[in-house]
Structure formats: structure tokens, C-alpha cells
VEXDREN-2710 file (C-alpha; in Angstrom, 1 decimal):
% VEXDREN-2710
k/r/px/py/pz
1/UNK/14.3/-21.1/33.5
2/UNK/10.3/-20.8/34.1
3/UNK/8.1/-24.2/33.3
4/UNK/4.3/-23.4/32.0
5/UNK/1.7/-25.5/31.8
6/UNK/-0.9/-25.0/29.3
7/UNK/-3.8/-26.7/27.5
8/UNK/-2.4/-25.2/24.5
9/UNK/0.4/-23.6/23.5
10/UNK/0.4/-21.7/19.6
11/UNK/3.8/-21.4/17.6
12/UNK/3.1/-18.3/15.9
13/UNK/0.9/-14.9/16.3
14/UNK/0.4/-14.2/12.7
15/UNK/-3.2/-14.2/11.4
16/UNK/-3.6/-17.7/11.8
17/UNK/-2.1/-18.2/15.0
18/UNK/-4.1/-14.9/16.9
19/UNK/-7.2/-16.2/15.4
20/UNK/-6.3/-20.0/17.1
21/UNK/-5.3/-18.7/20.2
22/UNK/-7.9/-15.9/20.9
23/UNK/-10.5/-18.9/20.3
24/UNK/-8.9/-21.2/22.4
25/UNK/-9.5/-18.5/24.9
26/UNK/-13.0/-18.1/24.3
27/UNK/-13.2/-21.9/25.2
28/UNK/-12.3/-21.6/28.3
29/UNK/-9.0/-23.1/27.5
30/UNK/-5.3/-21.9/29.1
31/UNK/-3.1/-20.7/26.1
32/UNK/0.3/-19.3/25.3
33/UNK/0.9/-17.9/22.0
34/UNK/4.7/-17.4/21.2
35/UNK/6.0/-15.2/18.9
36/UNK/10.0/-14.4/17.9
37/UNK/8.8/-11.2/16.4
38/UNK/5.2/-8.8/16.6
39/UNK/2.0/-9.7/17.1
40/UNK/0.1/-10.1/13.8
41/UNK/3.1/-12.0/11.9
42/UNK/3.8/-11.0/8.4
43/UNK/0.1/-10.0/7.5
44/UNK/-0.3/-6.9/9.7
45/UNK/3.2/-6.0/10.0
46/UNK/5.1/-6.3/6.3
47/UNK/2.5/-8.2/4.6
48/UNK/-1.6/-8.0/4.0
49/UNK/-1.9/-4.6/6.0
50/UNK/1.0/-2.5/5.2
51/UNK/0.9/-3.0/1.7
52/UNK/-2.6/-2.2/1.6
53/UNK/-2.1/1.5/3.0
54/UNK/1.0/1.8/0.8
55/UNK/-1.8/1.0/-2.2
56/UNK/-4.3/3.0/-0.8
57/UNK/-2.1/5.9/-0.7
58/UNK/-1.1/5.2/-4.9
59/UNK/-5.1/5.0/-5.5
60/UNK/-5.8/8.5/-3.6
61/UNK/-2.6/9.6/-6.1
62/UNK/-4.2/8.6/-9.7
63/UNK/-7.2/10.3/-8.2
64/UNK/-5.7/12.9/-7.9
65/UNK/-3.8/12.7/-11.5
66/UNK/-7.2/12.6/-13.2
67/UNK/-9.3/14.9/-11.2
68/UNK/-9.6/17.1/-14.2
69/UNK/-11.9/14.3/-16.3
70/UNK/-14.5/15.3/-13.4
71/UNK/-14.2/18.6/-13.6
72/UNK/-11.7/19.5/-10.3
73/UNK/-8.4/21.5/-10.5
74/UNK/-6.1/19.9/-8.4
75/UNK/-2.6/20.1/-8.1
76/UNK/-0.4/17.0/-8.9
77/UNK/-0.1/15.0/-5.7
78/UNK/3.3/15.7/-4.2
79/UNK/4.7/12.5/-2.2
80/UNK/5.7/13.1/1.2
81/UNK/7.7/9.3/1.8
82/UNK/8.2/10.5/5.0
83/UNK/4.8/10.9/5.5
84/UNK/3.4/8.0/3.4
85/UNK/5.7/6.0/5.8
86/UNK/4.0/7.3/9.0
87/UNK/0.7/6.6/7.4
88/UNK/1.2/3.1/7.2
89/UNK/3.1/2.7/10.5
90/UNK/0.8/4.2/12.2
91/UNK/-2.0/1.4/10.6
92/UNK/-0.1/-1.2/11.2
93/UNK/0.3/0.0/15.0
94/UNK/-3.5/0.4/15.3
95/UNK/-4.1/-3.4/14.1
96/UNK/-1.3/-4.6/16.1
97/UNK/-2.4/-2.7/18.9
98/UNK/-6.3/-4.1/18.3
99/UNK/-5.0/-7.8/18.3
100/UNK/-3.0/-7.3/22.0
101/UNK/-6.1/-6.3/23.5
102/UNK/-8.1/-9.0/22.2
103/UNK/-5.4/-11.1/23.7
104/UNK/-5.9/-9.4/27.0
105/UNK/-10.0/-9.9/26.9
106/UNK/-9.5/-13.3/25.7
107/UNK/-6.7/-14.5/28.4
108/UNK/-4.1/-15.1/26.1
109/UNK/-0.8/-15.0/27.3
110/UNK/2.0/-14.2/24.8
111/UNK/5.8/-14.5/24.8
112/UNK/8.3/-13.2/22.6
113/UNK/10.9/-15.8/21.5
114/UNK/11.9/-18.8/18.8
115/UNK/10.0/-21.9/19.7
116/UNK/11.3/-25.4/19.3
117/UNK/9.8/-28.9/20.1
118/UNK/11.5/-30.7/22.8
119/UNK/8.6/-33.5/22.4
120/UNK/4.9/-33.7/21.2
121/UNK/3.7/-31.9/24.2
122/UNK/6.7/-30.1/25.4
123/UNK/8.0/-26.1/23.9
124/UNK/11.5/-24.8/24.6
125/UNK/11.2/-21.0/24.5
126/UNK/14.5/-19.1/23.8
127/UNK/12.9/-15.6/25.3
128/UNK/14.0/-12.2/23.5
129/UNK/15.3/-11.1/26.3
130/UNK/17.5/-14.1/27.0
131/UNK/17.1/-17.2/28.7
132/UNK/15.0/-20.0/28.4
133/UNK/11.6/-21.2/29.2
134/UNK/9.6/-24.8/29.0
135/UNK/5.9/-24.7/27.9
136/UNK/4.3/-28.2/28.9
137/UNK/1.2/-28.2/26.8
138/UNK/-1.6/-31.1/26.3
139/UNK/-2.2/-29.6/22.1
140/UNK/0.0/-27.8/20.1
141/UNK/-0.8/-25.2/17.0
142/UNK/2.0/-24.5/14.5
143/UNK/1.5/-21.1/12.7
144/UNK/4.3/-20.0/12.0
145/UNK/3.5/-19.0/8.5
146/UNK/5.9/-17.9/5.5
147/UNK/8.8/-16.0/4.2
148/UNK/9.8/-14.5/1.1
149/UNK/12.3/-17.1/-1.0
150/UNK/15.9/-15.4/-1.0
151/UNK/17.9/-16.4/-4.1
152/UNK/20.9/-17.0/-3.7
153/UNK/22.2/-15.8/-7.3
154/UNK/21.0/-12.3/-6.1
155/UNK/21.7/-11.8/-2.6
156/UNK/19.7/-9.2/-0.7
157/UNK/21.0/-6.3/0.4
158/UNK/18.0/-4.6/2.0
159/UNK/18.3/-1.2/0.1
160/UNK/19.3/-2.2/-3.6
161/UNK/18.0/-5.9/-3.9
162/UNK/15.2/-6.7/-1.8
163/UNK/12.5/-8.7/-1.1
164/UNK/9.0/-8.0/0.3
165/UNK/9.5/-7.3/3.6
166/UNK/12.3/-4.5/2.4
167/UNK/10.2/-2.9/-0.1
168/UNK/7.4/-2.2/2.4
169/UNK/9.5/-0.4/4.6
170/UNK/9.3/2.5/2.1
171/UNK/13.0/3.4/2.9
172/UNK/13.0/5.5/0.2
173/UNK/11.9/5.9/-3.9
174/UNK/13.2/3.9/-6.7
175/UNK/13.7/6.7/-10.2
176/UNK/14.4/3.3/-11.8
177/UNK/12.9/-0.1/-10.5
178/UNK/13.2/-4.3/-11.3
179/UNK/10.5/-6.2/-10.3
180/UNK/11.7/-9.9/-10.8
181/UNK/8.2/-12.0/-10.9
182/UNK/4.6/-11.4/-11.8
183/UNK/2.9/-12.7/-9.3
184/UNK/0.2/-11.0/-6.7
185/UNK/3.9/-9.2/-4.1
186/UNK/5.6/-8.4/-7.4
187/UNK/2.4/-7.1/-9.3
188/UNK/1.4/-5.7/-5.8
189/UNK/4.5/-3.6/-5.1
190/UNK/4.6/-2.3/-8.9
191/UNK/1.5/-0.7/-8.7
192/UNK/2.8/1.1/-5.2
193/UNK/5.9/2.5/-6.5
194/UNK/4.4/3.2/-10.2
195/UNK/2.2/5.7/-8.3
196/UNK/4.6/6.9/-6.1
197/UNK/6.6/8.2/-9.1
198/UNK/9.0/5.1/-9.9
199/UNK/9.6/3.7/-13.4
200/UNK/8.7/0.0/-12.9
201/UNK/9.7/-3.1/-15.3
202/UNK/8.1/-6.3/-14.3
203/UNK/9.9/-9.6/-15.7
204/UNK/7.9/-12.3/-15.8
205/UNK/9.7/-16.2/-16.3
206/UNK/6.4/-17.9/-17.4
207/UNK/3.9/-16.6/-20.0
208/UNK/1.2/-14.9/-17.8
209/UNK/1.0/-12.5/-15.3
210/UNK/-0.6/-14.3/-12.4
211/UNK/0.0/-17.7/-13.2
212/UNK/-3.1/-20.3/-12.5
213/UNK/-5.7/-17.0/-12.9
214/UNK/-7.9/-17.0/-15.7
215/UNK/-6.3/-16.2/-18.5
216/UNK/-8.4/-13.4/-19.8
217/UNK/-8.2/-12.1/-16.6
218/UNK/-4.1/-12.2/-16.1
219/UNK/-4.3/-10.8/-19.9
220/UNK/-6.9/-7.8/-18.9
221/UNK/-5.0/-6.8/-15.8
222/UNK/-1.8/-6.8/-17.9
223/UNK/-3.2/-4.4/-20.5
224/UNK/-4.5/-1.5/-17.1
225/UNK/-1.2/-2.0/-15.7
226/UNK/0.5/-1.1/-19.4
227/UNK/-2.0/1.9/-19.8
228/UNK/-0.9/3.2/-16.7
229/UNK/3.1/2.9/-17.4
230/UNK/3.6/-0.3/-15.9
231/UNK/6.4/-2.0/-18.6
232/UNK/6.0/-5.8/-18.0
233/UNK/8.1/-8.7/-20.1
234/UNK/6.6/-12.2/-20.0
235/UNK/8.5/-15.7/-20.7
236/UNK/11.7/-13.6/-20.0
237/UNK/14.4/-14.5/-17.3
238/UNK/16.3/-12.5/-15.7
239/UNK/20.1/-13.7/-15.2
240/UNK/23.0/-11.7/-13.5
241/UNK/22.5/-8.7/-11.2
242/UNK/25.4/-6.9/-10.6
243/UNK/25.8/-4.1/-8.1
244/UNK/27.9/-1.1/-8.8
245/UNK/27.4/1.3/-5.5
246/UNK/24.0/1.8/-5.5
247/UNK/23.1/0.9/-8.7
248/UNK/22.6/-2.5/-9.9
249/UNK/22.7/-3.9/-13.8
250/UNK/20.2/-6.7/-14.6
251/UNK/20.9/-8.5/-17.5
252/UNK/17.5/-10.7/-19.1
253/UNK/16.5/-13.0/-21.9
254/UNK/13.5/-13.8/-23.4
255/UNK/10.1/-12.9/-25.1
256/UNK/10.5/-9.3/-24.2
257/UNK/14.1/-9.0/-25.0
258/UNK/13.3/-11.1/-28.5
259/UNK/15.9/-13.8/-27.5
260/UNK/18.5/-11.9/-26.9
261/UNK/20.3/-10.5/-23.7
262/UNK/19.6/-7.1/-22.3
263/UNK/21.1/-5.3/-19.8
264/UNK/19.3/-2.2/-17.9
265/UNK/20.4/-0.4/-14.8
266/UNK/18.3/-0.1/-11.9
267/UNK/18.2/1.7/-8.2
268/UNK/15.9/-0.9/-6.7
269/UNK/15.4/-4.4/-7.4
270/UNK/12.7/-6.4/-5.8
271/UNK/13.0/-10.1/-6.0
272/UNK/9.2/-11.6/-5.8
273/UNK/9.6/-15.0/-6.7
274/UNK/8.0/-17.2/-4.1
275/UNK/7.4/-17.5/-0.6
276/UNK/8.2/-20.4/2.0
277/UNK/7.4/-22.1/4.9
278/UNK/8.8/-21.3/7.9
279/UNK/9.6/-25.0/10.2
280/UNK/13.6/-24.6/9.8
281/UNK/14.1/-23.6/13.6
282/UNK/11.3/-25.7/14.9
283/UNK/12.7/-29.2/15.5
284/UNK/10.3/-31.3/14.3
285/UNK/12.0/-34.1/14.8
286/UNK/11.4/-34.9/18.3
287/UNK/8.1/-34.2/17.9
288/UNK/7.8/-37.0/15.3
289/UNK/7.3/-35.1/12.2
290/UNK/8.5/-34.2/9.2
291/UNK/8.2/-31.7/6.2
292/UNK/6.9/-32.8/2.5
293/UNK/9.8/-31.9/-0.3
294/UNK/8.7/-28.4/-0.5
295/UNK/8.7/-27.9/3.2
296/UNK/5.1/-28.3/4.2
297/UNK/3.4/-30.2/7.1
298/UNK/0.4/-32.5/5.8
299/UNK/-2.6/-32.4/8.4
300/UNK/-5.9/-33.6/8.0
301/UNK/-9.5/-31.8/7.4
302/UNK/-9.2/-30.9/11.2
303/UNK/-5.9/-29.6/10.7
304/UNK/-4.4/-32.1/13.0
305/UNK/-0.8/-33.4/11.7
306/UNK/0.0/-37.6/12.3
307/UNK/0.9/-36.6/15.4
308/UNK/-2.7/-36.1/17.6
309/UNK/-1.2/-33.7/19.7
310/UNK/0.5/-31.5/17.4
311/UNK/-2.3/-29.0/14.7
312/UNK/-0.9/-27.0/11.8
313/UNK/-2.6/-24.5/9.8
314/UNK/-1.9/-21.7/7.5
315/UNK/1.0/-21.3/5.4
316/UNK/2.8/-24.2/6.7
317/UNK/0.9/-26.5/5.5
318/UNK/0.6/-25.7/1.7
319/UNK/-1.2/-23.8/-0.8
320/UNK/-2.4/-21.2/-1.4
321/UNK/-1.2/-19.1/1.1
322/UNK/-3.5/-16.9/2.2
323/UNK/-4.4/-15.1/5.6
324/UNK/-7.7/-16.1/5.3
325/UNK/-7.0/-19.0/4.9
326/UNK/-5.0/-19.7/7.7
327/UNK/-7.5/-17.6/10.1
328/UNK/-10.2/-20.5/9.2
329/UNK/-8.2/-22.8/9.9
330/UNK/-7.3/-21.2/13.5
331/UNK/-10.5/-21.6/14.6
332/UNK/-11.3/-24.9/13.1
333/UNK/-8.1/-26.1/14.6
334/UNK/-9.5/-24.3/18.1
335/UNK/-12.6/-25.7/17.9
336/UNK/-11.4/-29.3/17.8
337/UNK/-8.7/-29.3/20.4
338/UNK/-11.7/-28.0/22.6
339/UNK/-13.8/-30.9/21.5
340/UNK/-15.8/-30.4/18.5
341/UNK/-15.6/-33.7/16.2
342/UNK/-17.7/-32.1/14.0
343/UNK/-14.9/-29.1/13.0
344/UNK/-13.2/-29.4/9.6
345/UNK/-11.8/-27.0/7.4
346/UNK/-13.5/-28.3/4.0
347/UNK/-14.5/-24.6/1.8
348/UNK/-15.6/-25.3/-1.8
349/UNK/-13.3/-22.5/-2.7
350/UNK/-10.7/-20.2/-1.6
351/UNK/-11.2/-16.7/-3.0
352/UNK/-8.0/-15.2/-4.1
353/UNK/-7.4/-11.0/-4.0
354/UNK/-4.8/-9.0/-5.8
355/UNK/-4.6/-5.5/-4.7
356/UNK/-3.5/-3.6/-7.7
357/UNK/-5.1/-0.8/-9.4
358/UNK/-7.8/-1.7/-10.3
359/UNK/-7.5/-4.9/-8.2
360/UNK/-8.6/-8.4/-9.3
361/UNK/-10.1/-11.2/-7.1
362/UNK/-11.0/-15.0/-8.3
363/UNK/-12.5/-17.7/-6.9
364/UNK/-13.3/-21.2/-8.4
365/UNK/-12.1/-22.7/-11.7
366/UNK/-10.7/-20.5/-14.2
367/UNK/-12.1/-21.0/-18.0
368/UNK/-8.8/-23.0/-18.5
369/UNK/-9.3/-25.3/-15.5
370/UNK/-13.0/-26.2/-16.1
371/UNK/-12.5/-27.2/-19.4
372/UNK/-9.5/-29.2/-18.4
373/UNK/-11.3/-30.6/-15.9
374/UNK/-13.9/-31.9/-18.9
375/UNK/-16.7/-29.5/-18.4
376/UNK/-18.8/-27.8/-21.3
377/UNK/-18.3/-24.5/-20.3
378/UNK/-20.8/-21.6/-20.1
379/UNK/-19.2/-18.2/-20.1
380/UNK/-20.9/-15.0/-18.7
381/UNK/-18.7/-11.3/-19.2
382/UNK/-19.9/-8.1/-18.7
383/UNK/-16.8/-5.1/-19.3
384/UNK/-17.0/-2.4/-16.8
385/UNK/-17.3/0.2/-19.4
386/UNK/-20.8/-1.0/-19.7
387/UNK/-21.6/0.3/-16.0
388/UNK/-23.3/3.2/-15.5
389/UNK/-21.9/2.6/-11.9
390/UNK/-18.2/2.3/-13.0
391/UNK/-19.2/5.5/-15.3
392/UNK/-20.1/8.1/-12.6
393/UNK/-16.7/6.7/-10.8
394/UNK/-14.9/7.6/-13.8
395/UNK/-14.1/4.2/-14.3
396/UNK/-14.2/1.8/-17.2
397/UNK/-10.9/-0.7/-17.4
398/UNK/-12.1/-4.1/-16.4
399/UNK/-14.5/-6.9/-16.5
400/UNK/-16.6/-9.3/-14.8
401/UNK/-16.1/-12.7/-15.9
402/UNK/-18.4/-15.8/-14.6
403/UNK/-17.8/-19.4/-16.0
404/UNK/-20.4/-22.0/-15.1
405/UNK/-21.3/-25.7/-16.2
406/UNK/-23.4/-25.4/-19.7
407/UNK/-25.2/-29.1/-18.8
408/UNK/-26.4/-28.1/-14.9
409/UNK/-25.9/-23.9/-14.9
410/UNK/-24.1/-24.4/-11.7
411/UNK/-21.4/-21.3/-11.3
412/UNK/-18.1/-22.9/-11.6
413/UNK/-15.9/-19.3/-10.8
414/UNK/-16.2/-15.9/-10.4
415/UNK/-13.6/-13.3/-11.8
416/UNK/-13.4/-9.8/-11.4
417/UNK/-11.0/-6.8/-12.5
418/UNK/-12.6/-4.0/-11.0
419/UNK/-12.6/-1.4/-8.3
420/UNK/-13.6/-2.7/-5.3
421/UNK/-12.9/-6.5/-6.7
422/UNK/-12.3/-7.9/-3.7
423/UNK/-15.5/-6.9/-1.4
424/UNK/-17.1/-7.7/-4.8
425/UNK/-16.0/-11.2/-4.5
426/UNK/-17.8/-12.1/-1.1
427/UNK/-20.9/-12.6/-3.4
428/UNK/-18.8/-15.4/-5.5
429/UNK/-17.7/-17.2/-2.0
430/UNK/-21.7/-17.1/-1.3
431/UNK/-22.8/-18.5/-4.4
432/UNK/-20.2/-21.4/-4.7
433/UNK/-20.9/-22.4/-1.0
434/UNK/-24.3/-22.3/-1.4
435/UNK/-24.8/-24.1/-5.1
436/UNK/-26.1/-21.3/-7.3
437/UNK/-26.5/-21.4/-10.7
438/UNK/-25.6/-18.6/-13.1
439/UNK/-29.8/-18.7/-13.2
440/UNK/-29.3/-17.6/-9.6
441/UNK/-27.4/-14.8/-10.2
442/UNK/-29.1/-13.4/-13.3
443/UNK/-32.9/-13.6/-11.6
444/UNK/-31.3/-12.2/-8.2
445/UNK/-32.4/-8.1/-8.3
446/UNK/-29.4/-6.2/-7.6
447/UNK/-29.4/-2.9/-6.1
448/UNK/-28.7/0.0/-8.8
449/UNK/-26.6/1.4/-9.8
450/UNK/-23.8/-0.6/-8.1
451/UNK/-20.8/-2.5/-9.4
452/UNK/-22.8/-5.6/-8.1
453/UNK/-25.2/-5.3/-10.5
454/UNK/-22.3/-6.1/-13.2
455/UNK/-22.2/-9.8/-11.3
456/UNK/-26.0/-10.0/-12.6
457/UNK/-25.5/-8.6/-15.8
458/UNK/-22.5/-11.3/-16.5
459/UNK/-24.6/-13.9/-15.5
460/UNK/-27.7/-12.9/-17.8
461/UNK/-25.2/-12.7/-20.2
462/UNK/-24.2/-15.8/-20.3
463/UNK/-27.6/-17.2/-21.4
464/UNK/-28.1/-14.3/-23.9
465/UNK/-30.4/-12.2/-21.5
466/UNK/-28.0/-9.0/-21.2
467/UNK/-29.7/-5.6/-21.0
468/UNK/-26.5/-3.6/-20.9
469/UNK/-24.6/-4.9/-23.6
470/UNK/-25.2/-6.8/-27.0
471/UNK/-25.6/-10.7/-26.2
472/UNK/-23.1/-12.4/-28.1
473/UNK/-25.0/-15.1/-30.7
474/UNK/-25.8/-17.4/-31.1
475/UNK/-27.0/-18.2/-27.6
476/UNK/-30.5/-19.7/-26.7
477/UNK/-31.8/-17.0/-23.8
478/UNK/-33.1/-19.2/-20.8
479/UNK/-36.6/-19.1/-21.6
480/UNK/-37.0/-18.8/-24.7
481/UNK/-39.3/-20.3/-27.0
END
């Protein structure tokens, strides 16, 4: 048994915990970051990254499909899964790859192996390899992020029931596949294997795709993903599976089944219904803490837990859970343990991405949510087939969809079903951060012709001022005398 001693020691290597420990090392401090699997966690290796070739590949495909509406004879895209497989291997390898040498420049030291508290400032490491180590370490970073929720009425098989981290593996192609939830993995993973070739049902237990979105948004997205074969059933449930070799009968009830129970056979079934927090294996016990009833760790604005030593940031401690996310919170947590008091991790808003075809990306209050919240709502839209950017891309499902504060004009949320959504969204993080009104926006000259411009266009729209499309009435244009 080795014994290290540390200035910090981070439980985790996923985006969160690289981005924690590679700043702890720009700090000048001494860090280990522990992993039981790869470098990059569940984001570069069966999450964020992977999935992101797999729909970059499905995109390059319905290019393909509809190369003749610009003129270009091209022969339907043949899938090599072989050789979609490599592609996104071979990305993921890259990233991985990048992150270990940022280790390296950075003097972090990883291990492979589970980590478990012995106290507050004391890691027992059961190596990969065997044996055991002790880290002695003055802070502590918890990062060890999320896992898909298994349930135990449909137990996963890996090849005909699966969960996330099966599906990306691209083992092979479903003729006929289940997607049990409509959330971003489920809605996600339908679009992949759509493209691919798949027949894909999506059953959704609540009554919008994407629950907590804007509603006209979650309804928009619904309609593309119907257009482009996508068969989705809301307020349904699904109830038995029942495997018979490889093939497995689902039986369902609901909305889409008009109340009555339907059974269908499948070759694939992907349960998407949740993720959770991984602090099972972590003994957090004798480090003094404990886990909320849904399994996350509280912490503070710094991200430090009741315990001073001990941080926590991304996944495991709450929603939403996003890289992102937890990769602010790495360095905010970072920054602290090396002495900045002035560190917290307090955004306005979180923007939110959805990486379907077209994707959608949010950020702030929904329609629904501001008006809950008691505001008089100003709403500014601008459809995509209005774009004479969107036009030359041959492009012209979606919207733009702004809601700001009628009394001050401050933007409230941004919403976007687009190509390109979520690079779109950056300037929505900008504005909110920064206090713009929808004023902003509008008198802000946009480069042409861009899908940008569609931000501006929303936002003159929602004080009557459009040029692109007909101003709905009977709005007063900013102005106006």
C-alpha cells in the first residue's frame, strides 16, 4: 500500500473533475485526480462527445437524402456501422487523448481506481490493478457525476434493452426500435438511429416532449421529428417488456394507444428515463455527509459541502445536469480551495442544448414559467422559413422564440429550434448575463444574412418592428407615435 500526500485530491475525471483538477494545477497546487474508468467520465466517452459524432454522422445522412432539392445527384447514403463506429471511437480517443496531455502540462497526477472516504481529508484507492492506496489530502473535490437510472421492471441486457451508455456503442442497427422517454438521451438517440435507417417509436409518460421547455418549442420539435418519421406517443406508459430471443414485446397504455393496451415488437429497446447521482461506493459517512432524498450532496455558492474540506460539483449535486455546468463549477471550486473568497458559482441562467435534427437550445424562463412566475409577458417569434439564411441552407423547420418582461423589456429567455441552435444560443447566455432588453437585441445590427439575424428579427418582433414577417397586431412598435 503507497500513502500520497496532496493539497487536493478530485473523485472523478469527467468534465467537471478535469476542469477542477487541471486548475488546481495551474495554481500551483499538488493534485491527484482518481478515476475507476477513462479520463473524460461519461461526457467524452458515452455521453456529450460520442453522441455528438453519432448525430453528426445522421445530419451528413439527411443531407445526403435531399441533395436533389439543391440540384446534386447523389446516391443514397449507405451506412457503414462498422465505420460509423470507428468515426466516433476515434473522436472520442482524440478528446480523451487531449485531456491526458493537459494533465501532463498541468502536473496532474491520475490514478485509475474506486475512491472511498476514510475521513474528511483521507482517500482509500482500490487501484485497477489491485491493491490499495491512501491519498492524505488538505481539500477534497467530489465529481463523480451521473448514471443512467436502470429499472428494474425492464432489466438491461446490453444488446436488446439498453440504456445510454449501450446504445452509443453502436453494436449494431435496430429494423425496429422503443425509445421509452422523451427527454434530451431519448430524443437524442431517436434522431441517430432514425437516420441510420431504424424505425423509431418514442413513448413519452408526461404530455410534452422535453418536459420544463417551452411549450411551443417541445410542440415545434415534436412536429420536425414527425416530418422526418419519427413516431412519438405522449401521456402514454409503457408496462411489460418481454423478451422472446432477441426480440422483445412492449406492451403500452395511453393517449397514443387511446386508453387502451397495445403491444408491438421490437429489436432494440432503449430505456431513457432519468439519470442519477453516482455517491453509492463513496462512503460518505465517515466523511460526515450525507445525500438529500434523491441522492444529491447540497453545497454552497462556492461549491463547498458542510464539511469545509470536502467540495462537490456537477451532477452530484443536483439539477440540471449538465457538463457545462459542472466544468464551471470545477474551476470555481479550484479557485477557492486556492484562496479566492471572492469565487462563486452564481450564473443568471444555465443554457440547455438538445442535439437533434434540427437541434433546440433554451435558456431562461419559458413562456409558461414567466407567467407563472407573475410577469406580463412580451413575446418575440420569428419562424425560420422567414430566413433568407435558413433558405439558401435549404432549411425552413423551426423558430426563434424570445419572451421578455412587457413592463421593463428585459429578456426573460431565449429559445431556439434551429440548425446550429446551440452556438446560436451563446448570444442568449450574453444577453441575460449582461441585462439586455429585447430593445437590445432588436437595435443590435446583426451581420447578414446569418441565422443570427433571426435573434434580431424575434426581438423587433415583439414590439411590432419586424421587417421579415407580418407583425402580429395589435402591438404598439417602440417608437411610435
Amino acid at each position: 500500500m503507497a500513502e500520497h500526500q496532496v493539497d487536493a485530491v478530485v473523485i472523478g475525471a469527467g468534465p467537471g473533475g478535469y476542469h477542477a483538477a487541471i486548475r488546481l494545477g495551474q495554481l500551483g497546487k499538488t493534485v491527484i485526480c482518481v478515476d475507476r474508468d477513462e479520463i473524460g467520465g461519461v461526457c467524452l466517452n458515452w455521453g456529450c462527445i460520442p453522441t455528438k459524432a453519432l448525430l453528426h454522422v445522421g445530419e451528413v445522412i439527411r443531407h445526403i437524402d435531399h441533395a436533389a432539392a439543391i440540384g446534386l445527384k447523389v446516391p443514397k447514403a449507405e451506412v457503414d456501422r462498422e465505420g460509423v463506429a470507428k468515426f466516433k471511437t476515434d473522436v472520442v480517443t482524440s478528446n480523451v487523448g487531449g485531456v491526458r496531455t493537459l494533465f501532463k502540462a498541468n502536473n496532474v497526477q491520475f490514478a485509475y481506481g474506486d475512491a472511498s472516504f476514510k475521513s474528511p481529508t483521507q482517500i482509500v484507492l482500490k487501484k485497477k490493478e489491485g491493491g490499495e492506496d491512501t491519498i492524505t489530502a488538505k481539500t477534497v473535490v467530489i465529481a463523480t457525476g451521473s448514471a443512467p437510472v436502470d429499472v428494474k421492471a425492464w432489466p438491461r441486457d446490453g444488446e436488446s434493452i439498453m440504456n445510454s451508455d449501450d446504445a452509443v456503442q453502436m453494436k449494431r442497427i435496430p429494423n425496429n426500435m422503443l425509445v421509452i422517454g422523451g427527454g434530451v438521451i431519448g430524443l437524442e438517440f431517436a434522431t441517430v438511429y432514425t437516420r441510420l435507417g431504424a424505425k423509431v417509436l418514442v413513448i413519452e409518460a408526461l404530455s410534452q416532449l422535453l418536459t420544463g421547455t417551452d411549450l411551443e418549442i417541445s410542440k415545434t420539435l415534436g412536429r420536425i421529428l414527425k416530418k422526418q418519421g419519427v413516431e412519438i406517443m405522449l401521456d402514454t406508459k409503457v408496462g411489460k417488456l418481454e423478451k422472446s430471443g432477441k426480440i422483445v414485446k412492449a406492451t403500452f397504455n395511453g393517449e397514443g394507444t387511446n386508453g387502451k393496451d397495445e403491444t408491438r415488437e421490437f429489436d432494440m429497446v432503449l430505456v431513457a428515463v432519468g439519470r442519477r447521482p453516482v455517491t453509492d461506493t463513496l462512503n460518505l459517512q465517515a466523511a460526515g455527509l450525507a445525500v438529500d432524498d434523491k441522492g444529491f450532496i447540497a453545497v454552497d455558492q462556492q461549491c463547498r459541502t458542510k464539511v469545509p474540506s470536502i467540495f462537490a460539483i456537477g451532477d452530484v449535486t443536483g439539477q440540471p445536469l449538465l457538463a457545462h455546468r459542472a466544468m464551471k463549477q470545477g474551476v470555481i471550486a479550484a479557485e477557492v480551495i486556492a484562496g479566492d473568497t471572492s469565487a462563486a458559482f452564481d450564473p443568471i441562467a444555465i443554457p440547455n442544448c438538445v442535439y437533434t435534427d434540427p437541434e433546440v437550445a433554451t435558456i431562461g424562463l419559458s413562456e409558461e414559467e414567466a407567467k407563472a412566475k407573475g410577469y406580463e409577458v412580451r413575446i418575440g417569434k420569428f419562424p425560420l422559413a422567414a430566413s433568407g439564411r435558413a433558405r439558401t441552407m435549404n432549411e425552413s423547420d423551426g423558430m426563434i422564440k424570445l419572451v421578455g418582461d412587457a413592463k421593463t423589456d428585459l429578456l426573460l429567455g431565449m429559445h431556439i429550434v434551429a440548425p446550429q441552435a446551440e452556438s446560436l444560443i451563446g448570444e442568449g447566455v450574453i444577453a441575460l448575463e449582461m441585462g439586455a432588453t429585447l430593445e437590445d437585441i432588436g437595435l443590435s445590427i446583426h451581420p447578414h444574412p446569418t441565422l443570427t439575424e433571426s435573434i434580431m428579427d424575434a426581438a423587433e418582433a415583439a414590439h411590432g418592428k419586424a421587417i421579415h414577417i407580418v407583425n402580429p397586431k395589435p402591438k404598439t412598435p417602440v417608437g411610435a407615435k
